[in-house]
N, C-alpha and C positions, 0 to 999 in steps of 0.2 A: 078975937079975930073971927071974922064973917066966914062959916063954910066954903062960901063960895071960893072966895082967896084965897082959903087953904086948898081949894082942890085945882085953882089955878099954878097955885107956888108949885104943887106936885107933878103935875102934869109938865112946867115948864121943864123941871129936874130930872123927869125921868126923859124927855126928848135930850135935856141935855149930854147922860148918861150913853144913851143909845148913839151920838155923834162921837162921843170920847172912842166907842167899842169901835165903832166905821174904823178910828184911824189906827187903831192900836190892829185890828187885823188886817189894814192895807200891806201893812209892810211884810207881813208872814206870808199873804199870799204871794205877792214879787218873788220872793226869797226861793219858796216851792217852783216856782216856774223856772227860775234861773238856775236851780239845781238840777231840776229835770233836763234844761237843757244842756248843761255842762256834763249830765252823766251821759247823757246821748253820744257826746262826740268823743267821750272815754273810754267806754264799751265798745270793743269787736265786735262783728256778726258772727254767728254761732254755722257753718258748714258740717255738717255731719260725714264724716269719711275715715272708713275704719282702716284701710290698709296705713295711715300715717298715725293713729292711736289718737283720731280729735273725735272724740264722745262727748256728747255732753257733761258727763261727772268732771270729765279735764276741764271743761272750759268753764264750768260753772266755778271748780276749784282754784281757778283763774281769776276771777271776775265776782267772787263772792262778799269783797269786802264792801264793794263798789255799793251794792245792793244794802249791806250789813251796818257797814261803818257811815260813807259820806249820804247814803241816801236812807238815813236810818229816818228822819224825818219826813220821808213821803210819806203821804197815806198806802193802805195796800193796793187800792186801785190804781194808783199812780207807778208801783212797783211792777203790778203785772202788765201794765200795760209798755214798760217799759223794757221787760222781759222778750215779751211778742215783737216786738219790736226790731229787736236782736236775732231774732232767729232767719231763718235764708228761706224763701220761698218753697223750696220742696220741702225745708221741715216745718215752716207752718198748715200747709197741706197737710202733711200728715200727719199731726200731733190735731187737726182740724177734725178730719174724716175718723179719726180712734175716737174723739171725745164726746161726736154727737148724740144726741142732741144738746149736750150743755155747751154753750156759749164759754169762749176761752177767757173771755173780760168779765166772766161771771164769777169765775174761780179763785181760790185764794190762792195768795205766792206759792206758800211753801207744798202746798198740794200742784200747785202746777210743774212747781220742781219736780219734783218725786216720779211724776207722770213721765216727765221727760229724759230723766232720768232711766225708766224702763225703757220708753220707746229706744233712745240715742243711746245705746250702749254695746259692748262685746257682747253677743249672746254665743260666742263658742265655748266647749269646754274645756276644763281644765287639759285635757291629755290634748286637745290639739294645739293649744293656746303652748302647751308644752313640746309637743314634738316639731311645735315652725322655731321654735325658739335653740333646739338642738339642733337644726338647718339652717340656721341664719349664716352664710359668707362673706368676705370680706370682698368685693371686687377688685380688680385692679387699676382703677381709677377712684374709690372710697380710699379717704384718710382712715390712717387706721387708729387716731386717738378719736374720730367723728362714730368709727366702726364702733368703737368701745361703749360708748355712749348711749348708740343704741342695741348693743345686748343689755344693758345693764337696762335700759326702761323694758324690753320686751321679756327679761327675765323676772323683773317687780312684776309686770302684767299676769305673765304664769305661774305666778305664786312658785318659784323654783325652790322652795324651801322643801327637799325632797325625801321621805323616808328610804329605806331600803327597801321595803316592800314597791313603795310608788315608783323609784326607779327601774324595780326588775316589771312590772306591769306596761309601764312606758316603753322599754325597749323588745318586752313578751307584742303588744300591739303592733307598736311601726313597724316591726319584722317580721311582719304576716305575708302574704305573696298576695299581690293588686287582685286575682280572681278572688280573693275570700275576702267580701266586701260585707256580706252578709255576719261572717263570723266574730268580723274586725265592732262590726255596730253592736251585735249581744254584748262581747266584753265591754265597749262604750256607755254603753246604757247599763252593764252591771255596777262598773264603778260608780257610774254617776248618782245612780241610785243611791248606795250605799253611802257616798260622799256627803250626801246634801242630807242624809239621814244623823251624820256624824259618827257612822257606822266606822269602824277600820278594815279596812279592804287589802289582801294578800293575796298574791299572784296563786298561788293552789285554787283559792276558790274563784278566781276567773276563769282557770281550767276547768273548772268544774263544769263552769255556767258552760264553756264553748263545748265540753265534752257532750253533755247532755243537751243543746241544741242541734249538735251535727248528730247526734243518737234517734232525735225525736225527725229530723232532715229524710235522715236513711229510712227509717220505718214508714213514713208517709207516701214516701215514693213506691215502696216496695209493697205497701197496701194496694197503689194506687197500677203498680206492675200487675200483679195477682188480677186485679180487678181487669184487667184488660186480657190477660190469657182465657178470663172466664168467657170474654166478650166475642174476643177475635184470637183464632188458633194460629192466622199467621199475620204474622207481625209485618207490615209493609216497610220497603227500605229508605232510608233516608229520603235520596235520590230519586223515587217513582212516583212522585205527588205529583197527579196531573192538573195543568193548567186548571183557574175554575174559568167556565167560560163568561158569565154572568154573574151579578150581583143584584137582585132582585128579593123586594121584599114575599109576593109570591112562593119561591123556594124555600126549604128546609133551611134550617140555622147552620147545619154541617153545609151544604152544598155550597150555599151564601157566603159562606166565608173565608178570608186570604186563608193559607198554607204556610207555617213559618217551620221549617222542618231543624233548628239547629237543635244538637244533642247535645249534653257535656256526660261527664264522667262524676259521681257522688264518688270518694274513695277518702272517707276519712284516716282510713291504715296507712293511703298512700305507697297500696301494693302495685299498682298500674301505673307508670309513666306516662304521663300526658302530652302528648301530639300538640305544636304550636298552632293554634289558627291561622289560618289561608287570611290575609286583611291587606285591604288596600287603602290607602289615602284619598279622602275624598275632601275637597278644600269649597267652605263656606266663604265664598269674599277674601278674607288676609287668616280666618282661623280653617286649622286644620285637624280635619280626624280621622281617625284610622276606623273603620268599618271592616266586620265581618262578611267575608265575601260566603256566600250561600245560593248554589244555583237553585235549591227545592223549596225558598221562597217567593212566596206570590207578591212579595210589598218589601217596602226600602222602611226599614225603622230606625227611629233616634230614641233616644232617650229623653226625660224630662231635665236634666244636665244639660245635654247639649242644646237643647231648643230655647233654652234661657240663653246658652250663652251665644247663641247667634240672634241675639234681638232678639226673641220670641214672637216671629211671625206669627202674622194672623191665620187661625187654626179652623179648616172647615170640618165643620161636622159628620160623623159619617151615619149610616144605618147598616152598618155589618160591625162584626168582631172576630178577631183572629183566632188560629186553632194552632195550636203547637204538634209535636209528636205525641200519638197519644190523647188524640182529642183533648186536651189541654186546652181549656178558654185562655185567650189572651185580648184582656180590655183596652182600645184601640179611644184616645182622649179627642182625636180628628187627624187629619193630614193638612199640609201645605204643601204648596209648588215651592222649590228654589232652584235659582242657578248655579251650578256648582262646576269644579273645575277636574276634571276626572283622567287621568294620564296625556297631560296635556291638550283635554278636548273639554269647552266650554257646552253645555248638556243641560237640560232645564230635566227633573224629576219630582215625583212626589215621593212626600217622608209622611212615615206616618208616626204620632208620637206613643210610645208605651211606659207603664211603667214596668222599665227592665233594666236589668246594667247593663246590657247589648247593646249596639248598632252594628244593624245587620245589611248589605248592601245587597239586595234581591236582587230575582231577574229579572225584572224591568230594569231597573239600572244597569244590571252589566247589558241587556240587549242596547239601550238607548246607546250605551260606548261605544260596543260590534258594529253598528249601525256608522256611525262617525267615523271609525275607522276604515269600513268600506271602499274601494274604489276601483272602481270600471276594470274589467281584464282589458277591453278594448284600446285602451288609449296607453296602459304598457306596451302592445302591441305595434301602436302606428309612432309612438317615438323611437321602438327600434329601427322601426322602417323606414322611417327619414332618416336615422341617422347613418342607416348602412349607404342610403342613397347621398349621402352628403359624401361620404369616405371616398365614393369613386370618383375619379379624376375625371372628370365629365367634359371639361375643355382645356386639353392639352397644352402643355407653353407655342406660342407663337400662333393659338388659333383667330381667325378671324370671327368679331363678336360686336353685338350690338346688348347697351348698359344702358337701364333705366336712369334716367336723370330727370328732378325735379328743375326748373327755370324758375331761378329766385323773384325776377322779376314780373313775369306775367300768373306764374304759376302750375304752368303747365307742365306734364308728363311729356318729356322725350326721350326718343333712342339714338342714341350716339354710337356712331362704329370705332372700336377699338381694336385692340390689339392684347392677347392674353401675355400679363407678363410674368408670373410664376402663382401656383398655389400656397396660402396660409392656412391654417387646420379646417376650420369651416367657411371660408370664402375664395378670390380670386383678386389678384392682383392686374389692373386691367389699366389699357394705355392708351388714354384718349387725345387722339391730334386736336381734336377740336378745343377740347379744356387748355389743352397742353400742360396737364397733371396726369398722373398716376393715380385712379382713383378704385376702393376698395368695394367688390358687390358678393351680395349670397347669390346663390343657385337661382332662384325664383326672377333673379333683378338680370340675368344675364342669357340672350339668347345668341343662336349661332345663324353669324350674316352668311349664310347659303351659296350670296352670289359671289361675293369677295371672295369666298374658300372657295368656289372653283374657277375665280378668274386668276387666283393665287397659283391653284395648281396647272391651269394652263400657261402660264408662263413659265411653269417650272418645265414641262411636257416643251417646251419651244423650244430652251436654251437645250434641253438635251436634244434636239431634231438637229441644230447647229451644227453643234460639236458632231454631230455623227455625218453632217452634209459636208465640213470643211475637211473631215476624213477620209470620204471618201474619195472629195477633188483632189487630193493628194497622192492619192491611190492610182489614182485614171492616168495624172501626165507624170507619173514615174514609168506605167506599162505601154503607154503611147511613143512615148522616145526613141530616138534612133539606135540602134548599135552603137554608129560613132560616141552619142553621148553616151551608150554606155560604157565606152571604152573610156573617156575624157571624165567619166565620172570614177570610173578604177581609177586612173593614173592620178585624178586627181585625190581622192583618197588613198591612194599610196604616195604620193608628194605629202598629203597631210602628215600619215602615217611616222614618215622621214624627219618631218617636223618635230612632231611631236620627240621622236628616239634624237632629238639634236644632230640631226646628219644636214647637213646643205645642201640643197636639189642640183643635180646636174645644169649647163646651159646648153646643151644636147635638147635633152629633154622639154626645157622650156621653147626653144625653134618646134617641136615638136608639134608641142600645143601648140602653138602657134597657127602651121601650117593645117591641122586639124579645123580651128576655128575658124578659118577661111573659106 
């Protein structure tokens, strides 16, 4: 056979070969795509939210076969990208911004696992994870087999599997008192220590650790007392920190800076009874916190606690730092304005943030209150004096009166004469002919018609001139009359007289009269 022909047969066989391969891996690739897409709509998105216990370890422990079993045939770039996928916008952010600069599609599964794994998880410890879970309640609208349910996951969470050492350690912490927050983290950080060491830890030697922190507390302070008798022979009082007036780079560091004057008591023996802090409620929006009231501070402070948990306003910078008692630096991270709600008075202030366990409500804050509180002596003054002026009876029943009246129709202010018809607490019941209603006015709407009140009282002045005029004519032709009529007026009131005692008049008598009136 001719070379040629043989390298033609070859050539045909091996194109033939390579067509076979096309179809044999058409079908494999379909297969991958339509798994891909099948596992897509099987898998959850991954939300990170630790108060409901969804970490990533649960949800991967979830969703692991998925990846394991039916998608065991992807390639691994097909896995992680399918991964990424799954996760919820702020945790690819943030598993994004931890990794850079390496590229999340660059990574292999099980390393990206692992990652996310750190970032999505409980990082509290053991003893706290321990003492929510001795505080967990039942409510009274919780089922109490749902209740069940969940102690028994948030007790797997805490590892409650407890010795007797761990249990008196656990209840030596939680029953510390809220001021020793300081002492409450040495013993946290002793155990924890010692835990992750795989050390065994005993409530003695936590004592120990807190004995000897609050040991080395006291000396420091008491160096740092010494050191200031050396300085200063009199000690200034809480209370006489004066105002700074300025804050200017120019000036001294001491002159320059707020005054925060609050003291406490060091008493590890717990020989001195301690005095409850002065604190008022100062309310962020719908959160509320209770602040130390201090009038010998120059500045309103929060703490890094609370300024997280009111959103963490934006923080300006400052060029001063704080001075406690005792020339005590106190590092000042910036201030913000907020508006806040302060014994029922809305108040805009500046906070400044520290790291302290204090929030201390200065004297700017309490003045900006004072200030709001405020108001006028003048104007308690002029409502009594109207008021006393409304009390007097100012237009008596029956006076004559003219009443502001609005005309619905053109609009105009008129005065209408009425008639006063009794007083109600603060107005006057008034009697308009013209209305012919009864209509009701304050003091300001009602004046007195002048001329009616004394054409009222001249008619009264008349009727008594009368009665004393018809008296007198009365008078005049009884002393004008003759004898005769006075005698005809005797007999006839002794005839009456007779009458009256039921006697019968004489007819003597009546000839009498008679000849009389002739």
């Amino acid at each position: 056979m001719d070379a040629k022909v043989l390298e033609k047969l070859l050539k045909a066989q091996q194109e033939h070969f390579e067509k076979m391969l096309v179809r044999l891996l058409k079908p494999s690739e379909m297969n991958d795509t339509e798994l891909y897409s099948k596992l897509v709509g099987m898998i959850g998105e991954f939300v990170f939210d630790l108060t409901s216990g969804m970490t990533f370890e649960s949800w991967l422990g979830r969703h692991r076969s998925y990846f394991e079993e039916e998608g065991k045939t992807l390639p691994e770039s097909s896995k992680v990208r399918l991964l990424l996928s799954k996760l919820g916008p702020e945790e690819y952010a943030q598993i994004e911004r931890k990794m850079l600069p390496t590229k999340l599609s660059e990574m292999k599964f099980d390393e990206l696992c692992n990652e996310l794994v750190k970032e999505f998880s409980d990082h509290r410890s053991k003893l706290l994870k321990r003492f929510e879970a001795l505080n967990v309640k039942c409510s009274a609208l919780q089922d109490i087999v749902e209740f069940g349910n969940v102690v028994n996951a948030q007790c797997e969470r805490a590892e409650m599997a407890l010795s007797i050492e761990e249990l008196k350690i656990l209840i030596f912490i939680s029953g510390m008192p809220s001021d020793a927050t300081s002492v409450r983290q040495v013993a946290m950080k002793s155990v924890e220590n010692k835990s992750e060491k795989g050390h065994t830890v005993t409530l003695k030697e936590v004592i120990e650790e807190c004995r000897a922190y609050m040991a080395n507390k006291s000396e420091a302070l008491y160096l740092v007392k010494e050191k200031m008798s050396e300085v200063k022979k009199e000690v200034p009082e809480v209370n006489t920190v004066e105002k700074v007036k300025c804050w200017k780079d120019s000036e001294s560091e001491n002159e320059s800076s707020p005054h925060c004057a609050i003291l406490d008591i060091f008493d590890p023996m717990q020989s001195v009874e301690k005095e409850e802090w002065i604190k008022q409620k100062v309310k962020f929006g719908e959160l509320d916190i209770e602040m130390i009231v201090d009038t010998a501070s120059q500045i309103n402070v929060v703490n890094k606690e609370v300024w997280k948990s009111i959103g963490q306003p934006k923080i300006e910078k400052v060029n001063y730092s704080g001075i406690g008692l005792g020339d005590n630096k106190v590092e000042i991270e910036g201030k913000f304005k907020s508006k806040v709600r302060v014994k029922d008075k809305d108040v805009f202030m500046d906070f400044h943030v520290v790291n302290s366990e204090m929030c201390i409500l200065g004297l700017p804050g309490l003045k900006e209150v004072s200030v709001q509180n405020q108001k006028p002596k003048y104007k308690k003054w002029s409502e009594k004096k109207a008021n006393f002026k409304i009390q007097k009876n100012a237009f008596p029943n029956g006076t004559k009166v003219k009443v502001k009246n609005t005309n619905k129709r053109s609009g105009k202010i008129e005065w209408l004469k009425g008639e006063i018809w009794r007083k109600t607490e603060n107005a006057w019941k008034v009697k308009v002919s013209v209305l012919k209603s009864i209509v009701t006015r304050s003091f300001k709407e009602i004046r007195r018609d002048e001329w009616s009140n004394k054409k009222k009282l001249l008619n009264e002045d008349i009727k008594r001139m009368n009665i004393s005029e018809e008296t007198i004519v009365s008078e005049s032709s009884v002393t004008s009359s003759s004898v005769n009529s006075v005698d005809k007026s005797k007999k006839i009131k002794a005839k009456t007289q007779d009458t009256y005692n039921g006697n019968k008049p004489k007819m003597k008598d009546v000839e009498e009269d008679k000849q009389m009136e002739m």
